[in-house]
Backbone as a ProteinNet text record, in pm:
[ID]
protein_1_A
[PRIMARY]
XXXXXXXXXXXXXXXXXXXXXXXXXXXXXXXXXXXXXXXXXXXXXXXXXXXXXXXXXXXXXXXXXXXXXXXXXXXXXXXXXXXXXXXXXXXXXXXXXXXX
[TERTIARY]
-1229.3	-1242.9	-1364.9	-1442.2	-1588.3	-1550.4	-1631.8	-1614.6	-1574.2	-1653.9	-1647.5	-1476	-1426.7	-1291.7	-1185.9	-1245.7	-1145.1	-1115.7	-1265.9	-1287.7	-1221.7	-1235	-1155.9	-1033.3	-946.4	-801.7	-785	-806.6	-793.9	-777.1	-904.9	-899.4	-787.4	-781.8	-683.2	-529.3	-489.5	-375	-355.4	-474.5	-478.2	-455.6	-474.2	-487.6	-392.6	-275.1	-191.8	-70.7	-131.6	4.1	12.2	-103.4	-144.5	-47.9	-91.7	-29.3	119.4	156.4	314.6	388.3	274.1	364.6	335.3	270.1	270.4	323.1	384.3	486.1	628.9	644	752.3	829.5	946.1	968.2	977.5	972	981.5	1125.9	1185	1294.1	1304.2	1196	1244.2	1285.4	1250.4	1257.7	1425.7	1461.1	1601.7	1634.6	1745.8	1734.5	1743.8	1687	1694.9	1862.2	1896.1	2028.9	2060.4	2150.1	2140.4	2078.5	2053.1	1971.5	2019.1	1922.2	1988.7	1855.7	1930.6	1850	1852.5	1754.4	1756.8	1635.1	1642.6	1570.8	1554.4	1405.8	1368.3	1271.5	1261.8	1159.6	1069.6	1116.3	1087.8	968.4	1028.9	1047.3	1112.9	1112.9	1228.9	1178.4	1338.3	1289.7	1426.3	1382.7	1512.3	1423	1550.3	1499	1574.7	1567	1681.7	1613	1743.8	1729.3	1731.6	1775.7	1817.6	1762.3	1766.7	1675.9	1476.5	1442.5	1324.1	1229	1282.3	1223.9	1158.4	1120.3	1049.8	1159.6	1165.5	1199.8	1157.9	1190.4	1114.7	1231	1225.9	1291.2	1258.4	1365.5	1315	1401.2	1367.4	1441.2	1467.1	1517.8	1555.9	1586.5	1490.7	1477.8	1468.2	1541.3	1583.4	1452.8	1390.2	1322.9	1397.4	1414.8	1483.7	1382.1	1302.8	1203.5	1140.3	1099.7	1060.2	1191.5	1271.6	1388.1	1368.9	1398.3	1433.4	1245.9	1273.5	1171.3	1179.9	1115.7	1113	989.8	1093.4	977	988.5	909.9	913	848.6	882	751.8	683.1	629	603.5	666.6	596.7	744.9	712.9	803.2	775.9	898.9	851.3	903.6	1011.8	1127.9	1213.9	1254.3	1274.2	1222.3	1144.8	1076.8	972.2	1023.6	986.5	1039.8	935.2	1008.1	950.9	943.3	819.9	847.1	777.2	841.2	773	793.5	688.8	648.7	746.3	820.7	942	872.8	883.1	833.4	931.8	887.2	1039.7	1156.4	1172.1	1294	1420.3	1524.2	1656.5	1678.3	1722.4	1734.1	1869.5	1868.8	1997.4	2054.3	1945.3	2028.9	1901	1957.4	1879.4	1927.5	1787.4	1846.1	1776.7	1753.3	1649.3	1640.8	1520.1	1517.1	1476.7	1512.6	1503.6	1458.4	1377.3	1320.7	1254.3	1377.7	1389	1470.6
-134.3	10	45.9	144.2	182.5	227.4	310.1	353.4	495.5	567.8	712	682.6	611.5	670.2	626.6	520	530.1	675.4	705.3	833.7	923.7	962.7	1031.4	1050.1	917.1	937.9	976.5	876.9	942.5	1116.8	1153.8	1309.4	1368.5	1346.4	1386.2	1384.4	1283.8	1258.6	1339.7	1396.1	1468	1617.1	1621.6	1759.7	1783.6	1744.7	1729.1	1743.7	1653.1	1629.5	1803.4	1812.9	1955.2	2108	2081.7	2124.6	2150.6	2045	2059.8	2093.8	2085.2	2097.1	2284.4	2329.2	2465.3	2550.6	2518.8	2545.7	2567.3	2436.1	2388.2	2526.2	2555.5	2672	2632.2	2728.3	2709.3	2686.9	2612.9	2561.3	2702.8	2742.8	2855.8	3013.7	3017.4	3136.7	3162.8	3311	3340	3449.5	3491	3622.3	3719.4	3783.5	3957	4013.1	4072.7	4071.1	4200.7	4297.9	4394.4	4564.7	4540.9	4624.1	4740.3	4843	4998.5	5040.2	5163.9	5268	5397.8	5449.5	5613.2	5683.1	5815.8	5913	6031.7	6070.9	6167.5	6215.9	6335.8	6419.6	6374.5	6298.2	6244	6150.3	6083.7	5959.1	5848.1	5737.8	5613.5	5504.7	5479.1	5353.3	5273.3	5143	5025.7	4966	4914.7	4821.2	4763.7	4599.8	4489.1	4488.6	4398.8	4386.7	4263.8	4146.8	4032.5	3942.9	3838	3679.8	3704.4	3594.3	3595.3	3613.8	3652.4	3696.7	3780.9	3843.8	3997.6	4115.8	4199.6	4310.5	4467.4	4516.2	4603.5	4663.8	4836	4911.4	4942.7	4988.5	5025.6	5123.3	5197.9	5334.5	5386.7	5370.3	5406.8	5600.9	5683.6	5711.9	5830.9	5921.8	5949.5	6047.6	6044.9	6195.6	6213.6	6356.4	6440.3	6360	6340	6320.8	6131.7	6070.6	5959.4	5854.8	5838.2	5783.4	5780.5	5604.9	5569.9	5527.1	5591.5	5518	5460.1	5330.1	5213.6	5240	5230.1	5273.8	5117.9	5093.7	4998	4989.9	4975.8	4987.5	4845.3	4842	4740.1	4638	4494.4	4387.8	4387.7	4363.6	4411.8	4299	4220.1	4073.1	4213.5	4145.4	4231.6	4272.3	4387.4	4448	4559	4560.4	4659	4721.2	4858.1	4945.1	4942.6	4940.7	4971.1	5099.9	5153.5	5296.7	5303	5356	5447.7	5600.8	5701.5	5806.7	5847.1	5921	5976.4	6027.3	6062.8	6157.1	6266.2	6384.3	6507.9	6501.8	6377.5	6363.8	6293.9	6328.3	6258	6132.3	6110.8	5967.6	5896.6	5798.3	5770.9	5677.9	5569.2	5445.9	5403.2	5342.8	5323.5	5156.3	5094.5	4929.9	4844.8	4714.1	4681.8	4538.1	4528.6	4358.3	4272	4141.3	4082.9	3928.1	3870.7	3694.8	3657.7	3522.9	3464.8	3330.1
1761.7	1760.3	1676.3	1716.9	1658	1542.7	1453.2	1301.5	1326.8	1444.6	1448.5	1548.7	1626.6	1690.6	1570.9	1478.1	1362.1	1260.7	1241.3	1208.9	1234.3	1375.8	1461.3	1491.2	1474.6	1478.6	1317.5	1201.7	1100.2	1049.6	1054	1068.9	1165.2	1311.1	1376.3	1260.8	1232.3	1224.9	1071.5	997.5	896.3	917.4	1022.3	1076.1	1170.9	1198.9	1257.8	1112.4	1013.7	907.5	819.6	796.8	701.7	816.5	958.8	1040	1048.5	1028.3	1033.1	902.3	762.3	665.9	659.7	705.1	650.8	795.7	873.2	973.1	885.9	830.9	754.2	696.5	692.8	599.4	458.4	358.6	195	169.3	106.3	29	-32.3	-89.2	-197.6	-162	6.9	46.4	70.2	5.3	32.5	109.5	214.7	290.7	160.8	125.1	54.3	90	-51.3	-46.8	-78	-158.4	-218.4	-152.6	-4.3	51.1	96.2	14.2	108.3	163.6	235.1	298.8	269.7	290.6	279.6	391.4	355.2	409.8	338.9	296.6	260.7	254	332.5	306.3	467.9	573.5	673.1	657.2	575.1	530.8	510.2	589	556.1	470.8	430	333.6	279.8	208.3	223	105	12.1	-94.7	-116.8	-109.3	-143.7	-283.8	-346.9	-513.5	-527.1	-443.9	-464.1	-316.6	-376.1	-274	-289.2	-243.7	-219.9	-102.4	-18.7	134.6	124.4	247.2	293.7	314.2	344.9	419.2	413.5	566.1	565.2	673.5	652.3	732	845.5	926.2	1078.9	1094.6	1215.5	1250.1	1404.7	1471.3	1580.6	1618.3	1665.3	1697.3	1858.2	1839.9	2031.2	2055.2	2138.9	2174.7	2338.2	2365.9	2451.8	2588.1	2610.5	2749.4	2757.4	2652.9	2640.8	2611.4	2550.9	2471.1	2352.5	2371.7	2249.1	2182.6	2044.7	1911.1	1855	1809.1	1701.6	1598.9	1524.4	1386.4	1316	1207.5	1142	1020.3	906.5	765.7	716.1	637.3	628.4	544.5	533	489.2	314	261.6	124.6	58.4	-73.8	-126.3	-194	-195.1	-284.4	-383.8	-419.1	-583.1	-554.2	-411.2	-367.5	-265.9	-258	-171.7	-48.6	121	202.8	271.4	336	392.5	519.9	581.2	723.2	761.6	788.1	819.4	936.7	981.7	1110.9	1163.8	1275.8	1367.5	1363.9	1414.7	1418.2	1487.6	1608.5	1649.6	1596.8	1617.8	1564.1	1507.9	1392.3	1380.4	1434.8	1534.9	1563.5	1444.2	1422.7	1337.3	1236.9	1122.3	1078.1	957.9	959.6	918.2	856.7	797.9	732	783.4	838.1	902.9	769.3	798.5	662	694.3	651	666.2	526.9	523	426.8	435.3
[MASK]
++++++++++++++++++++++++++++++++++++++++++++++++++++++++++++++++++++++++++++++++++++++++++++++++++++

């Protein structure tokens, strides 16, 4: 085998290993625990107190002619509050997705 296809698999197989370890999930990540919701001021929002994950609120939404709305805020490590802006129609449900 030449120097450069030794080369070549080498690197490959480096880049393949680095690959799979940061796929890998964290040992340390936990689902977010402790989590509420609210609304105010047409404004939503959700704050877990407990684990080490993300989460972030979402909001379901009816309008009279289009349906249903999905709202969503952004993902926020917990301890931190997430928010999203409503639109003026009804809120049907409201919930906090969570990955961890």
């Amino acid at each position: 085998m030449s120097f450069r296809r030794q080369l070549a698999t080498v690197a490959g197989s480096a880049v393949l290993c680095l690959g799979a370890a940061a796929l890998a999930p964290s040992s340390a990540m936990a689902a977010p625990t402790g989590c509420t919701t609210w609304i105010t001021s047409g404004v939503a929002y959700s704050l877990c107190t407990g684990g080490t994950g993300l989460h972030g609120v979402a909001v379901e939404q009816s309008h009279p002619l289009a349906g249903p709305i999905l709202m969503t805020g952004d993902w926020r490590p917990a301890g931190e509050i997430s928010s999203v802006r409503l639109t003026p129609w009804p809120v049907k449900r409201i919930w906090v997705n969570k990955v961890g």
